[in-house]
C-alpha positions as CSV (number, residue, x, y, z in Angstrom):
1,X,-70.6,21.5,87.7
2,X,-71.1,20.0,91.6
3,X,-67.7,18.7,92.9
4,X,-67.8,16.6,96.2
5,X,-64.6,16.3,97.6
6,X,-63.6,13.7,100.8
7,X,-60.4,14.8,102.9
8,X,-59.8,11.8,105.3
9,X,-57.5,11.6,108.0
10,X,-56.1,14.3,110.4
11,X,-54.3,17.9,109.2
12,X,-51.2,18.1,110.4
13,X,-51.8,21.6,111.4
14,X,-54.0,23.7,112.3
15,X,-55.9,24.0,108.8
16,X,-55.7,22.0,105.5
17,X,-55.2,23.5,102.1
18,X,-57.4,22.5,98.9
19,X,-56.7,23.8,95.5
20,X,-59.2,24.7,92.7
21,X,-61.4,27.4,91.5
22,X,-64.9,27.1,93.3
23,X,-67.7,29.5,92.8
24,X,-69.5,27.9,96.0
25,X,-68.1,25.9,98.9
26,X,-71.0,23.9,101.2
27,X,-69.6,22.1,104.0
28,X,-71.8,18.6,104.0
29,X,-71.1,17.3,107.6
30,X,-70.9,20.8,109.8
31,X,-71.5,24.5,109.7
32,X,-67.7,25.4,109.8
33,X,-67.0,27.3,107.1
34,X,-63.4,27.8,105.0
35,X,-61.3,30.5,104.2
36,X,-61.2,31.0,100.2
37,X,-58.3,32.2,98.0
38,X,-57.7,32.2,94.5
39,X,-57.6,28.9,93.4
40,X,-57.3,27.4,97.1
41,X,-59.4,27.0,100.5
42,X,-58.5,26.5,103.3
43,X,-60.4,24.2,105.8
44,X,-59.6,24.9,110.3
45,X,-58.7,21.4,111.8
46,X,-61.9,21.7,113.5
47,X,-63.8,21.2,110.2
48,X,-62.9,17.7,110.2
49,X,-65.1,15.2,111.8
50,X,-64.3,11.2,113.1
51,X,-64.5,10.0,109.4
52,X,-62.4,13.4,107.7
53,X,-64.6,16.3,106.2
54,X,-67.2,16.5,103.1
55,X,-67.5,19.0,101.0
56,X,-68.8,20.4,97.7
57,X,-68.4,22.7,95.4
58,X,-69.6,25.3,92.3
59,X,-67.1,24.8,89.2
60,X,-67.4,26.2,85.5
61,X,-64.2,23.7,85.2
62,X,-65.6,21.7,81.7
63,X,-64.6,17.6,82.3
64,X,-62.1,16.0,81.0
65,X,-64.2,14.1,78.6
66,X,-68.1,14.4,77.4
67,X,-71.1,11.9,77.5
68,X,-73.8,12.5,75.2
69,X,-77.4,10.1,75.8
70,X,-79.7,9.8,73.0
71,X,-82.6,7.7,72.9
72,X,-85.1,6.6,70.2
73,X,-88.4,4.7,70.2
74,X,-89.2,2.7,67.2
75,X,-86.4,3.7,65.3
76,X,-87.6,7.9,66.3
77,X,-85.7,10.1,68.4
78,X,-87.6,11.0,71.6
79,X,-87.0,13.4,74.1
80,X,-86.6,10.7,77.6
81,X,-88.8,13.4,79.6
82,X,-91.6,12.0,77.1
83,X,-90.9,8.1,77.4
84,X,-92.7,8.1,80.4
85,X,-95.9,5.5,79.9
86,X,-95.4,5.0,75.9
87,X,-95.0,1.2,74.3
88,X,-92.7,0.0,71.8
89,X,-88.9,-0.6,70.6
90,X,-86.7,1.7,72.9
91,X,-82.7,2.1,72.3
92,X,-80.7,3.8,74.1
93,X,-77.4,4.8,73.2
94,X,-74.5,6.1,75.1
95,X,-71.8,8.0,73.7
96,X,-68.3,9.0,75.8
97,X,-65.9,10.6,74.2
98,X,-61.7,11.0,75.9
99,X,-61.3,15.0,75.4
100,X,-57.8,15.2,77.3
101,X,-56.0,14.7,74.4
102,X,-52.2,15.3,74.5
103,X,-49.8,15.1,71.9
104,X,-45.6,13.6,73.2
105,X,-42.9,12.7,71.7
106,X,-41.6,9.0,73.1
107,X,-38.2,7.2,73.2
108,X,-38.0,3.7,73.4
109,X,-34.9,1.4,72.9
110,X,-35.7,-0.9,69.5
111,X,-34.4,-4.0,68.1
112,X,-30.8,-4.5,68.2
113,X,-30.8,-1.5,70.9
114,X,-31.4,1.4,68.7
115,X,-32.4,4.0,70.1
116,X,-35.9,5.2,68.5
117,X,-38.2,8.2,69.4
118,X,-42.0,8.7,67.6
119,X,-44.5,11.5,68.2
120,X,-47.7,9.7,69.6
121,X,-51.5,11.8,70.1
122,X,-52.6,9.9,73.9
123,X,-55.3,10.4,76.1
124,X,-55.3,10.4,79.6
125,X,-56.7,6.9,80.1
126,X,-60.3,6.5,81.7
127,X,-61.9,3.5,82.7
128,X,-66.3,4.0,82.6
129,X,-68.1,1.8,84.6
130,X,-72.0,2.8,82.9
131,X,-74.7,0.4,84.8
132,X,-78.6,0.2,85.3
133,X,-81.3,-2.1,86.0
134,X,-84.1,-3.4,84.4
135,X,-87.4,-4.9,85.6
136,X,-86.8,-8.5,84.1
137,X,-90.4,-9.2,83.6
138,X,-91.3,-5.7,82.0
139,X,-89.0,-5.7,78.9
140,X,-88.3,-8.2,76.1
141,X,-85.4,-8.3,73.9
142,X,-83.3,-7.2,75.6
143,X,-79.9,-6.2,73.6
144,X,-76.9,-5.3,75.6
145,X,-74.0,-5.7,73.2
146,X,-70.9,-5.9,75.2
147,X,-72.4,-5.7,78.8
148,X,-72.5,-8.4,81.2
149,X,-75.9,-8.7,82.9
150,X,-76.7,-10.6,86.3
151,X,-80.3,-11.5,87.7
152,X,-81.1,-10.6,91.3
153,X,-84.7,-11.6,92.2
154,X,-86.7,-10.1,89.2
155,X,-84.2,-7.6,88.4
156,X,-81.4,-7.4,85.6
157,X,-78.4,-6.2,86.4
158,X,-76.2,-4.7,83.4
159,X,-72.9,-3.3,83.2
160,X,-70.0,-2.0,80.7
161,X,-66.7,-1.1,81.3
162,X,-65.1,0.6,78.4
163,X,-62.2,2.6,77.8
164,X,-62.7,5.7,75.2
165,X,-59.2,6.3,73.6
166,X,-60.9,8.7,72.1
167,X,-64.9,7.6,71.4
168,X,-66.6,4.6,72.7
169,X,-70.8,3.9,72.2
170,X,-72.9,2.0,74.7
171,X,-75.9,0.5,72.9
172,X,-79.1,-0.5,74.8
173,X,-82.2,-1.9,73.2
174,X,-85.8,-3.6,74.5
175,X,-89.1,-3.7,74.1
176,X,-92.0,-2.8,76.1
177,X,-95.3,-1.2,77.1
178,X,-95.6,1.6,79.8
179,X,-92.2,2.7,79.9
180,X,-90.4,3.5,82.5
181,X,-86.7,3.6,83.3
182,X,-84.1,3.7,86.2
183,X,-81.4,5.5,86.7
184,X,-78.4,5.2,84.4
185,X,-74.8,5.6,86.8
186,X,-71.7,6.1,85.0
187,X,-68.3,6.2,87.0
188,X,-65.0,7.4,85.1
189,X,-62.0,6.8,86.9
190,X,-58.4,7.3,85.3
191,X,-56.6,4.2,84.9
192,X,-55.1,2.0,82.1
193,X,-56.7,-1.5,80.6
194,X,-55.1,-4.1,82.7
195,X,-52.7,-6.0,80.1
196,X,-50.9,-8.9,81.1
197,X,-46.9,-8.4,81.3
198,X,-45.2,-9.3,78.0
199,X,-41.6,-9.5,78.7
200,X,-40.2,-10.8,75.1
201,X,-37.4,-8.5,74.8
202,X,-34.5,-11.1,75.0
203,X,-37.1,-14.0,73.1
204,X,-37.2,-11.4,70.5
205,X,-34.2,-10.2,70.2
206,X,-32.9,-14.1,69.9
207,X,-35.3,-14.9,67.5
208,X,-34.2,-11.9,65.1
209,X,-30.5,-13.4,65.7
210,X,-31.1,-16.8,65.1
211,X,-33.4,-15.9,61.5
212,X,-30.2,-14.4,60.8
213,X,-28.0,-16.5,61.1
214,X,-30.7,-19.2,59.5
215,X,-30.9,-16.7,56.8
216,X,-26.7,-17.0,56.6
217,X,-26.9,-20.5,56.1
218,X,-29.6,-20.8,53.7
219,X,-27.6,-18.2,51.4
220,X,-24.3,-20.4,51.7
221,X,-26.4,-23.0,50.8
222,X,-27.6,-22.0,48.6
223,X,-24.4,-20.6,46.9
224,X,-23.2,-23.7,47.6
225,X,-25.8,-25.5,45.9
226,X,-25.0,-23.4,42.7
227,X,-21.9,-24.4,42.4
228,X,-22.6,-28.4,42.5
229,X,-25.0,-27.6,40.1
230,X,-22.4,-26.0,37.9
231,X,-20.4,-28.6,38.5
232,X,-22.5,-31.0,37.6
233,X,-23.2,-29.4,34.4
234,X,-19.6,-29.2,33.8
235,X,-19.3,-33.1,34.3
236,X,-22.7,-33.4,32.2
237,X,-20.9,-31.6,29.4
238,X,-17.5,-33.6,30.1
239,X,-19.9,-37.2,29.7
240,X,-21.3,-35.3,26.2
241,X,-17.6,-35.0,25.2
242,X,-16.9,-38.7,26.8
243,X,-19.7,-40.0,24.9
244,X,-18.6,-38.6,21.9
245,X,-14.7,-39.5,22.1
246,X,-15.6,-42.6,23.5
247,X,-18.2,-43.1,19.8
248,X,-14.7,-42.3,18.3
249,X,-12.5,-44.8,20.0
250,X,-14.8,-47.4,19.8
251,X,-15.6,-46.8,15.6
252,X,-11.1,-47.0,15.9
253,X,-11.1,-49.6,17.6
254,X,-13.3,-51.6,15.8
255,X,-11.1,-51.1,12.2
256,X,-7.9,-51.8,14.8
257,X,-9.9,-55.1,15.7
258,X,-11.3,-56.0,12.2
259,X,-8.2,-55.0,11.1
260,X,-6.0,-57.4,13.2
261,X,-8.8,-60.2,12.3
262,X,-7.7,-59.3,8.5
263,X,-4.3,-59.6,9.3
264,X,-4.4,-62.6,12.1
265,X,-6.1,-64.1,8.5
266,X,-3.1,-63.0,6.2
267,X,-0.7,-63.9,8.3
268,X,-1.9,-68.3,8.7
269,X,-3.1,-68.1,5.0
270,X,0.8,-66.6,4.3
271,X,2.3,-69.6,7.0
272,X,0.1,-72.4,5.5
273,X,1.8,-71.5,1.5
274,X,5.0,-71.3,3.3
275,X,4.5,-74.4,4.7
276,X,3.5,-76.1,1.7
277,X,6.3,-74.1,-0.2
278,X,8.7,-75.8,2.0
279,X,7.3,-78.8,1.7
280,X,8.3,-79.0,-2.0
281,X,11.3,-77.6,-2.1
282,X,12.4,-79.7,0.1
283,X,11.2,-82.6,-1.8
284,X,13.4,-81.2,-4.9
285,X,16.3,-80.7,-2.8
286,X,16.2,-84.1,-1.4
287,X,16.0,-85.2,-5.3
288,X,19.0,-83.1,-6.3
289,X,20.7,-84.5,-3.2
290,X,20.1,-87.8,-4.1
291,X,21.3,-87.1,-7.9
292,X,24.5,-85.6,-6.4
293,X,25.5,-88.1,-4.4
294,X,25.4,-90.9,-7.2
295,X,27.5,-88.4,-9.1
296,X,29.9,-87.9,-6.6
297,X,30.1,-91.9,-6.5
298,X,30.1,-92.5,-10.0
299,X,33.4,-90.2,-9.7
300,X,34.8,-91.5,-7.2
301,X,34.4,-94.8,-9.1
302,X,35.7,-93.5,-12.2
303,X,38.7,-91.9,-10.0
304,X,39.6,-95.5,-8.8
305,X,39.8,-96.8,-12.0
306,X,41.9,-93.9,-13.6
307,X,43.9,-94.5,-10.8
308,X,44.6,-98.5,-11.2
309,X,45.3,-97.7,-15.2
310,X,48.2,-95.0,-14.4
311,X,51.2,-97.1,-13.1
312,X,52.3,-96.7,-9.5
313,X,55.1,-94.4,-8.5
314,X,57.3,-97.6,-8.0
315,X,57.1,-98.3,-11.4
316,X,57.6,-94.7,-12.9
317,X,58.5,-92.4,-10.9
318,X,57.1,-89.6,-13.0
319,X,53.2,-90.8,-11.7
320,X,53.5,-90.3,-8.0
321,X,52.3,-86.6,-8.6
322,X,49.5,-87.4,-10.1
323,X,48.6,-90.8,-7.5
324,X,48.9,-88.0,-5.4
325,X,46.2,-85.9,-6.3
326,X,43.6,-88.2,-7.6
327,X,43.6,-89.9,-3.5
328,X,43.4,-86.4,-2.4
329,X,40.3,-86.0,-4.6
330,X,39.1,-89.2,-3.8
331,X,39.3,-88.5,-0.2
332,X,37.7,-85.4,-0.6
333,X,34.7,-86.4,-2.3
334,X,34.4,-89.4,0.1
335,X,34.8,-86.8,3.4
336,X,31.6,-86.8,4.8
337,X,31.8,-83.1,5.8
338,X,31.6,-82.2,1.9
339,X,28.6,-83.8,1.5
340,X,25.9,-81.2,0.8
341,X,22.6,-81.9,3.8
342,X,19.2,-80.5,3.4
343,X,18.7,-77.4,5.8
344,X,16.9,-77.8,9.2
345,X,13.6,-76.5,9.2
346,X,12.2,-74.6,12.2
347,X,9.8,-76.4,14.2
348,X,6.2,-75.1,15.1
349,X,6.9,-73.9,18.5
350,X,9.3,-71.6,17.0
351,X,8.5,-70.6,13.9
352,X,8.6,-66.8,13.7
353,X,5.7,-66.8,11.1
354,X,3.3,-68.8,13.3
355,X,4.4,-67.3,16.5
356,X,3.5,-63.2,15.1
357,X,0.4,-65.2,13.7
358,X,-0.6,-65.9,17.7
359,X,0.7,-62.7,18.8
360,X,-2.0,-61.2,16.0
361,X,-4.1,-63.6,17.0
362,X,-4.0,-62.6,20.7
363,X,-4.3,-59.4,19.8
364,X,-7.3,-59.3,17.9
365,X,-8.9,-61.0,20.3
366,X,-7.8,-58.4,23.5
367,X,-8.9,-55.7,20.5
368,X,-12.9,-57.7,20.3
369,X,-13.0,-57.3,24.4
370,X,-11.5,-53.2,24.1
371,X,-14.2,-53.0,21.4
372,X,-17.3,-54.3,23.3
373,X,-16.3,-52.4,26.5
374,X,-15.8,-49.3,24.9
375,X,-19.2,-49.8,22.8
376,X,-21.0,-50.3,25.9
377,X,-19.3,-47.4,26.9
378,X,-20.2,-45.1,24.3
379,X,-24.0,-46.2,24.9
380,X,-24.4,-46.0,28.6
381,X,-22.5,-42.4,28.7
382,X,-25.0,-40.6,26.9
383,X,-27.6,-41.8,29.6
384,X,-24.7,-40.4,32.2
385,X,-24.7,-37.6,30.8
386,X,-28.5,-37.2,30.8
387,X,-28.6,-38.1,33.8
388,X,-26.4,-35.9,35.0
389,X,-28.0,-33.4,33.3
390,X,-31.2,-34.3,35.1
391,X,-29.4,-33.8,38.8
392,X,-28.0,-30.7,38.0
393,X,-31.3,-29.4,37.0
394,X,-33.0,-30.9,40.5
395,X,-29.7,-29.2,42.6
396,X,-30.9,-25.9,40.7
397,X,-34.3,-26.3,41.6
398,X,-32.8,-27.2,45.2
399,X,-31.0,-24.1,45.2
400,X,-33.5,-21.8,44.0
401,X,-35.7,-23.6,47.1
402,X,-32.6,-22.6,49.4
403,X,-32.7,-18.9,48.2
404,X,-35.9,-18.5,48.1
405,X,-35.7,-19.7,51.8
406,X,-33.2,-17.3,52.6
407,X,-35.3,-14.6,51.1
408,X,-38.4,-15.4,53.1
409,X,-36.2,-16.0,56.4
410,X,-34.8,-12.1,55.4
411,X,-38.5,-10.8,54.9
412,X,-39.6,-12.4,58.3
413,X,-36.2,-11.2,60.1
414,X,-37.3,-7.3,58.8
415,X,-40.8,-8.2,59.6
416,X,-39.9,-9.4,63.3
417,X,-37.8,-6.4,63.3
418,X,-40.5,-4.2,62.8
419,X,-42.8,-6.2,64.9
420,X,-40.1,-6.1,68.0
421,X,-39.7,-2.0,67.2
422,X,-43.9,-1.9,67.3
423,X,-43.6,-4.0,70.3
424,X,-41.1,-1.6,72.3
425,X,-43.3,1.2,71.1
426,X,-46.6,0.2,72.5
427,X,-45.0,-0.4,75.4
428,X,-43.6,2.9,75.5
429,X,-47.0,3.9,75.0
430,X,-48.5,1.7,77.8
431,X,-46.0,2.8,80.4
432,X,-47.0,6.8,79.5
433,X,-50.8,6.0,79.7
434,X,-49.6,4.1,82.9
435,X,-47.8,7.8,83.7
436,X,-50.8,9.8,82.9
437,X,-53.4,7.7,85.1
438,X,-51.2,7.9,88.2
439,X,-50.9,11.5,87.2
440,X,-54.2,12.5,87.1
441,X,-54.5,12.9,91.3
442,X,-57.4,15.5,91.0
443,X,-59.7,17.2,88.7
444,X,-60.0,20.6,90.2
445,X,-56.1,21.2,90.2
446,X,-54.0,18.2,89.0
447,X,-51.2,20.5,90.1
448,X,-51.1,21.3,93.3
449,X,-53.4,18.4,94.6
450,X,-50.9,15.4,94.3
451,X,-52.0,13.5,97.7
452,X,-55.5,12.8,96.5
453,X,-57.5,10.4,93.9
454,X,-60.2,11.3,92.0
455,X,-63.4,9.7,90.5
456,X,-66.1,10.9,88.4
457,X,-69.5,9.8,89.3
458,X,-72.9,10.5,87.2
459,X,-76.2,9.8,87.1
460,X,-79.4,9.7,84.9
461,X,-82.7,11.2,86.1
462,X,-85.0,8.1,86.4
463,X,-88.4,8.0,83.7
464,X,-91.2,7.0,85.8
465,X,-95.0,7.7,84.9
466,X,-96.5,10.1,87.0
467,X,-99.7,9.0,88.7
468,X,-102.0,11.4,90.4
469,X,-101.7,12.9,93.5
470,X,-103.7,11.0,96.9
471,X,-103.3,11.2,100.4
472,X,-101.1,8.4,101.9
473,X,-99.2,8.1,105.1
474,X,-96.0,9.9,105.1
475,X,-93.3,8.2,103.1
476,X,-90.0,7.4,105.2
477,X,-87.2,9.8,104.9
478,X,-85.3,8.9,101.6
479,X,-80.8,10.2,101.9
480,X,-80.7,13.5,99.5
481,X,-78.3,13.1,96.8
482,X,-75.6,14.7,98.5
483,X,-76.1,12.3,101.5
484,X,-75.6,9.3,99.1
485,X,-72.8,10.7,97.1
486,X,-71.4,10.8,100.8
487,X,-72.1,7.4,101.7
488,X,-70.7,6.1,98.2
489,X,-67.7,7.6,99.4
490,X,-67.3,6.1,103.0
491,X,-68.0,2.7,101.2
492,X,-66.0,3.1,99.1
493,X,-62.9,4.2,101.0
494,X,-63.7,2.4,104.1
């Protein structure tokens, strides 16, 4: 394994420590040479030039993570050394695998600020950057899944960018005659997928409070709901018993009515034969009245003339007693106060019999109103009552809704819950990928080199079909590959 390294800047001393275990040390801008330890070199001050000091170096270190190429032409593997000039259906595909797997045990704060810990398998995060070109009037059908491709003059420019966490593949696929390919870069450097910033804690956490305190409100209305409804079967049950006492009343009142008809009937059937029953006694009365009196005068007659035949007192003495008593008779039969009248009859206004017979009369007829209001009464409260019936069995329905409500507010609650805790955790998870890729300052010795960054750079041989030697005119000088690995890095850092 070649390791170019690129120490910029000035030492602060006299010499410059590196750390890592090289088999071979080439210095690529001068002939000084280092001093090497175990597991360090050191570089003189005067190894450094205007733009810092280029070295590389002999490692059996393995890499942090392994690419494997394969390629296949018309659905064959194929060796690339042998693509070189053959036609057909080419695929390449690329796969990188994350082999700095690390295994740690996180704490984050969940929902409700528990405190919550989980045992996670990470990676040391690594961005690839895998590009190439391709002559765009040489292939057809070209399939690049997940690359983005650019056209400069006739070339095609593709790249991915892919994180392995831990496998990733890279598919590319064309057709073409006389196959040839260029190079294939890949660059790995550690660092995370940029995520945008989520900061939803306190959302969250309000969110969870307010579905429970929703989910309160639907249970107590629910609860609440339950008990109108058994409320209103109470009062549906009370309008059954209504009804029923009400069917009751109204068969009593209608004998109480029919019977005060029956008696209103009685009674001015009874008034009418007392009536006429007066009528003809007083008719005999007035008869016997009438015989008494001439009686009375035919005595009083007869009492006149026994009193002329006895001799007056004057003339014997001995009569006076009995002159005495017959005027006394006489004037008592002819006193006015001893003769017998006919009784005074009560007039109609107050005549006991016909005044009960309007009172009964009255009352039958307040008893034929009482009887048609409670008749409609007794047929309208059975409806009530089904009615009733009816809302009590929507406010259940209404209630189960409510519940149900509440149940699915509690299910959502436990599910934000557990969404908020996942939250928190990949967080936890982002920030120690975030940890890991600032970490990861050097491959050689991640350790001891902390002032340093580090990218991985790699690159296919290209296919090309070899044509015969000829004389030509000497080609200009082309950069080695260490020169451009050198060059990538001033341009890069620059």
């Amino acid at each position: 394994m070649q390791v170019v390294n690129w120490a910029y800047g000035t030492p602060d001393g006299d010499s410059w420590t590196d750390y890592g275990n090289y088999r071979e040390i080439n210095n690529s801008g001068s002939d000084v040479k280092p001093r090497m330890g175990k597991d360090q070199i050191s570089w003189p001050s005067s190894a450094f030039e205007e733009k810092g000091l280029f070295y590389q170096g002999l490692t059996d270190k393995e890499l942090p993570f392994k690419i494997v190429i394969d390629y296949t032409l018309d659905g064959k593997p194929i060796k690339p050394e042998q693509l070189a000039g053959k036609n057909g259906n080419l695929k390449v595909n690329i796969h990188l695998e994350n082999l700095s797997k690390q295994k740690f045990m996180l704490s984050y704060q969940g929902q409700q600020g528990k405190q919550l810990s989980a045992e996670e398998t990470l990676y040391t995060p690594f961005m690839f950057q895998v590009s190439t070109t391709i002559p765009a009037g040489k292939w057809k059908n070209i399939k690049t899944p997940g690359a983005s491709q650019v056209v400069v003059g006739d070339q095609i420019q593709v790249a991915w960018m892919v994180f392995p966490f831990p496998k990733e593949e890279i598919s590319l696929e064309m057709q073409g005659n006389n196959i040839e390919l260029n190079p294939i870069e890949i660059a790995a450097l550690p660092t995370v997928l940029p995520l945008p910033s989520l900061d939803m804690d306190s959302e969250l956490n309000q969110l969870i409070v307010g579905l429970g305190q929703l989910e309160s409100s639907l249970n107590k209305m629910g609860s609440a709901a339950q008990e109108i409804q058994r409320n209103q079967e109470k009062i549906a049950d009370g309008c059954s018993q209504v009804a029923a006492g009400l069917g009751e009343l109204e068969e009593g009142v209608k004998g109480a009515y029919e019977g005060s008809g029956q008696l209103a009937g009685g009674l001015e059937q009874l008034r009418q034969q007392l009536a006429a029953s007066n009528e003809q006694l007083t008719q005999q009365l007035t008869e016997l009245l009438a015989q008494q009196t001439q009686q009375t005068q035919e005595l009083i007659t007869q009492l006149y003339q026994l009193k002329q035949s006895i001799p007056s007192p004057q003339e014997n003495p001995e009569n006076y007693e009995a002159h005495v008593r017959i005027d006394a008779l006489i004037k008592n039969l002819e006193n006015p106060n001893n003769v017998p009248s006919l009784p005074s009859l009560p007039s109609q206004e107050n005549d006991p019999l016909a005044l009960l017979t309007d009172a009964v009369n009255m009352l039958n007829s307040g008893l034929g109103e009482i009887h048609q209001g409670t008749q409609r009464l007794a047929q309208e409260t059975p409806s009530l009552s089904s009615g009733m019936k009816e809302l009590a069995k929507g406010q259940g329905q209404l209630a189960d809704g409510l519940l149900k409500a509440a149940d699915g507010i509690s299910t959502t609650k436990k599910e934000s819950g557990g969404q908020f805790n996942e939250l928190k955790r990949g967080q936890a998870v982002t920030d120690k990928l975030e940890i890991l890729a600032d970490d990861y300052k050097s491959f050689m010795d991640n350790t001891n080199n902390s002032n340093s960054q580090v990218q991985f750079l790699l690159r296919t041989e290209g296919i090309e079909i070899t044509e015969p030697a000829a004389e030509s005119a000497p080609e200009p000088t082309k950069n080695t590959p260490w020169q451009s690995i050198k060059n990538f890095f001033k341009n890069l850092f620059s």
